[in-house]
Backbone as CSV, one residue per row, in Angstrom:
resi,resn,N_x,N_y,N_z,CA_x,CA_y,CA_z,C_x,C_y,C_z
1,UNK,-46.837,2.063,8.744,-47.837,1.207,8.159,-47.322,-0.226,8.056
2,UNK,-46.138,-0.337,7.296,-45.907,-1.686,7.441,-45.024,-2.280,8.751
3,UNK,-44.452,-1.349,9.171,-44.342,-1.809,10.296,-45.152,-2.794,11.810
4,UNK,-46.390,-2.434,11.164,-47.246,-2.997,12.393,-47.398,-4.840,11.595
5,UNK,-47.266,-5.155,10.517,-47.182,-6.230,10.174,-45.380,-6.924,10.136
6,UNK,-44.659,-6.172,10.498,-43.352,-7.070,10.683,-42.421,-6.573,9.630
7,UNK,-42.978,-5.967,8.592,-42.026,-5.749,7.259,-40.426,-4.364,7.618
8,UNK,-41.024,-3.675,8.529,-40.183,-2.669,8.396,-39.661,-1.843,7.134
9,UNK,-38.822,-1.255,7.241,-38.596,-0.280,5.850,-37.229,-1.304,5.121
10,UNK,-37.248,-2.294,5.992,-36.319,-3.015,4.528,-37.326,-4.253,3.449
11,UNK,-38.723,-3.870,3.355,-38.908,-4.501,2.293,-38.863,-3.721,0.710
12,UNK,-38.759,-2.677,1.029,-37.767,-1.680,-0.360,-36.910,-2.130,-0.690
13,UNK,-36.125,-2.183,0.455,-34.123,-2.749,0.291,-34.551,-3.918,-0.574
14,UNK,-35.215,-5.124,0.257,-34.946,-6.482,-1.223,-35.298,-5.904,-2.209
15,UNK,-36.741,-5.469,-2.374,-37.323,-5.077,-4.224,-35.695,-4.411,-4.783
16,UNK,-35.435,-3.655,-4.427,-34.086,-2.491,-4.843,-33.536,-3.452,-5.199
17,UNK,-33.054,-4.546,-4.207,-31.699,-5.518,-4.835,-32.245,-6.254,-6.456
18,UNK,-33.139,-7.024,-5.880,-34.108,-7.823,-7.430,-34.226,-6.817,-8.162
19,UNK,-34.650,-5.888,-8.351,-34.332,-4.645,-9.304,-32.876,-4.314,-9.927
20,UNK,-32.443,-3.954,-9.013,-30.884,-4.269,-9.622,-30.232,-5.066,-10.445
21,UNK,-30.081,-6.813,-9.689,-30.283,-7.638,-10.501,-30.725,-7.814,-12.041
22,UNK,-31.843,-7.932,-12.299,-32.644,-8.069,-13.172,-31.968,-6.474,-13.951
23,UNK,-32.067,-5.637,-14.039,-31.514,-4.786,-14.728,-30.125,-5.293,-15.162
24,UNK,-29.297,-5.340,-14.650,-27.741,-5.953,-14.626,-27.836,-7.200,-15.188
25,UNK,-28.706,-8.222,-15.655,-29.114,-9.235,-16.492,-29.673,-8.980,-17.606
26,UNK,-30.538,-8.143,-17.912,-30.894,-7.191,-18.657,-29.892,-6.345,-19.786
27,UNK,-28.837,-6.143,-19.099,-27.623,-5.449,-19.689,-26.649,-6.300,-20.022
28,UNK,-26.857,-6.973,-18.968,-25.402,-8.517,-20.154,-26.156,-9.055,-21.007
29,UNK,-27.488,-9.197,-21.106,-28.339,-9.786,-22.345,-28.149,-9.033,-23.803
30,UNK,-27.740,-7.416,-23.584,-28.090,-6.508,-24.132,-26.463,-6.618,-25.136
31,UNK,-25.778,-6.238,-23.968,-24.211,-6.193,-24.690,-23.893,-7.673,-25.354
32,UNK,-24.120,-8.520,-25.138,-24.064,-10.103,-25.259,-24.789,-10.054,-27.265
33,UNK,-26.373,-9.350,-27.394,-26.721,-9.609,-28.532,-26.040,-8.239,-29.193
34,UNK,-25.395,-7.332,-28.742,-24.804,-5.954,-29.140,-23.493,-6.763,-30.082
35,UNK,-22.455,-7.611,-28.919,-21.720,-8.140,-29.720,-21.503,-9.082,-30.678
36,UNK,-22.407,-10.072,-30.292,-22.748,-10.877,-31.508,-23.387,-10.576,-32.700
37,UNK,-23.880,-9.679,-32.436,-24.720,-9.336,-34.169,-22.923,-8.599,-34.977
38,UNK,-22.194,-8.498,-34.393,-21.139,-8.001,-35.044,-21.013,-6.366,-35.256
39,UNK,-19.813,-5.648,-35.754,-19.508,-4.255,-35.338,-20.726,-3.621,-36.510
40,UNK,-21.162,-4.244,-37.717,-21.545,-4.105,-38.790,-22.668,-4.496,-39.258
41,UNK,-23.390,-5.754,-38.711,-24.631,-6.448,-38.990,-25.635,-5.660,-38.141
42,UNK,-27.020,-5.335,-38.746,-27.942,-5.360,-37.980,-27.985,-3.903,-37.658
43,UNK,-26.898,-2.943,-37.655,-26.800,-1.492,-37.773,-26.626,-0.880,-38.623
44,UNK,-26.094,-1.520,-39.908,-25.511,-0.441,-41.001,-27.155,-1.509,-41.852
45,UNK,-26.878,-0.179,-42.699,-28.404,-0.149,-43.436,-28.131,-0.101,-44.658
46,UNK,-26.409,0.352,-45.110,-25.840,0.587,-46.056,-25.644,-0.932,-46.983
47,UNK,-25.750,-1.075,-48.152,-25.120,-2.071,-48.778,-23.448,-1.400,-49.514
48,UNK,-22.852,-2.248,-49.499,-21.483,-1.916,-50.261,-21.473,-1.304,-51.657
49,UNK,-20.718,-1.084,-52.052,-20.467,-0.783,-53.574,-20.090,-1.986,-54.226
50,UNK,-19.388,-3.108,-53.798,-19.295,-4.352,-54.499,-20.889,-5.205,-54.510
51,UNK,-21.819,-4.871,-53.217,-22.991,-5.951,-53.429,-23.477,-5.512,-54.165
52,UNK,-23.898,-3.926,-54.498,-24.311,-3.356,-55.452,-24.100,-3.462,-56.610
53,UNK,-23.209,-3.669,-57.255,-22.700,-3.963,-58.480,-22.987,-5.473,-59.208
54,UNK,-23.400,-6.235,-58.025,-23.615,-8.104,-57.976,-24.472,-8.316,-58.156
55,UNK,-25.362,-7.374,-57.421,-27.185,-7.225,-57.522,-27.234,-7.094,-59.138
56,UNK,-26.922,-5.960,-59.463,-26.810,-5.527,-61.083,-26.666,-6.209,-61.817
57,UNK,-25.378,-6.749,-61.669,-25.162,-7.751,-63.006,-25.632,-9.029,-62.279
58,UNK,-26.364,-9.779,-61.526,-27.330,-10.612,-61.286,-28.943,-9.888,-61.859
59,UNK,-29.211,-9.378,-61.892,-30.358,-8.642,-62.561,-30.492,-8.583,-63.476
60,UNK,-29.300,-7.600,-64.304,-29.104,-7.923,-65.980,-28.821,-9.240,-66.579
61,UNK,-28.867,-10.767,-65.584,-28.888,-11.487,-66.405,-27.001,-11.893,-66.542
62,UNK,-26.034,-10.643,-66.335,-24.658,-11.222,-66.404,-23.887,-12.355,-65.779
63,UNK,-24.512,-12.383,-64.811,-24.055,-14.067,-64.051,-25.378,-15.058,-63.567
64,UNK,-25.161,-16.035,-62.936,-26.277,-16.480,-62.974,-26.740,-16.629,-61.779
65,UNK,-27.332,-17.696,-60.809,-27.476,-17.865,-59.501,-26.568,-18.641,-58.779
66,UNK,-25.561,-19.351,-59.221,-24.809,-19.669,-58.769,-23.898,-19.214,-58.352
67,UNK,-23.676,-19.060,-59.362,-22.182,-17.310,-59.364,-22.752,-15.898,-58.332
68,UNK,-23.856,-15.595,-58.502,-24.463,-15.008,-57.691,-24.072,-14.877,-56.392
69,UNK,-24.923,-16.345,-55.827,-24.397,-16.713,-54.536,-23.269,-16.876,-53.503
70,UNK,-22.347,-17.525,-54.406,-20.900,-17.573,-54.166,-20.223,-16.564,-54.027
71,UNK,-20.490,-15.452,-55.231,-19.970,-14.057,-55.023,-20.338,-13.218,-53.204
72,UNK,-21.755,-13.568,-53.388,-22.632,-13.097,-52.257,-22.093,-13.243,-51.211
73,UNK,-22.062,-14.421,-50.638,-21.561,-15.355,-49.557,-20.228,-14.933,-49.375
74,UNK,-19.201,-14.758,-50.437,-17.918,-13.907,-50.166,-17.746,-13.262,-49.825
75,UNK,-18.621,-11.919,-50.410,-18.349,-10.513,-49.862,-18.978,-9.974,-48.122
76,UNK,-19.835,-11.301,-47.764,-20.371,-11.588,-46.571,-19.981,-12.173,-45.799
77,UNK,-18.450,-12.839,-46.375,-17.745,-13.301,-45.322,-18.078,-14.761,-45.019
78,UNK,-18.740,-15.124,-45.457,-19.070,-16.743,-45.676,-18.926,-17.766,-46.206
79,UNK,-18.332,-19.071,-45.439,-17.946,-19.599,-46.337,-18.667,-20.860,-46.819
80,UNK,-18.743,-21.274,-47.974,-19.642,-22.707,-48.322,-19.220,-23.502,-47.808
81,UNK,-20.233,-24.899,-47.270,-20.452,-25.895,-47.138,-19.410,-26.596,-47.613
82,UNK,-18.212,-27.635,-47.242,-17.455,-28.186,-47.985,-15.759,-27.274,-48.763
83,UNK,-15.742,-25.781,-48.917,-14.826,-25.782,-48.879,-13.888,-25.309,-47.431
84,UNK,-12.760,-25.290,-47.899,-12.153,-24.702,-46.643,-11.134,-23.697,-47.146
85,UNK,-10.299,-23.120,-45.857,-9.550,-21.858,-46.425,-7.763,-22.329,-45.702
């Protein structure tokens, strides 16, 4: 069939390659946002036993929002604006 227009049986072969491709771009896109979200972000669903406890006594009123935050941002590995380590 396609032969009588010129194509022969290698117009599969390109689609196959661009297929390939695009899959294999597809997959470094994949592992690329796999590793950046980190071993821990974005998969664990779990909160800690320390955020838990922060939440709490931010709730009850024991610290305030400042303290809050700072605590927060710590146990998250973050660091504020302005200091350094």
């Amino acid at each position: 069939m396609f032969y009588e227009y010129g194509m022969g049986p290698h117009l599969m072969h390109g689609f196959g390659h661009f297929l390939f491709i695009l899959l294999m771009i597809a997959g470094i896109f994949m592992l690329i946002r796999y590793f950046k979200r980190g071993k821990y972000k974005g998969y664990c669903h779990e909160k800690s036993e320390a955020m838990t406890l922060l939440e709490t006594r931010y709730v009850q009123g024991e610290i305030d929002r400042d303290e809050y935050m700072a605590k927060k941002d710590d146990l998250e590995g973050k660091i504020p604006i302005g200091e350094t380590t």
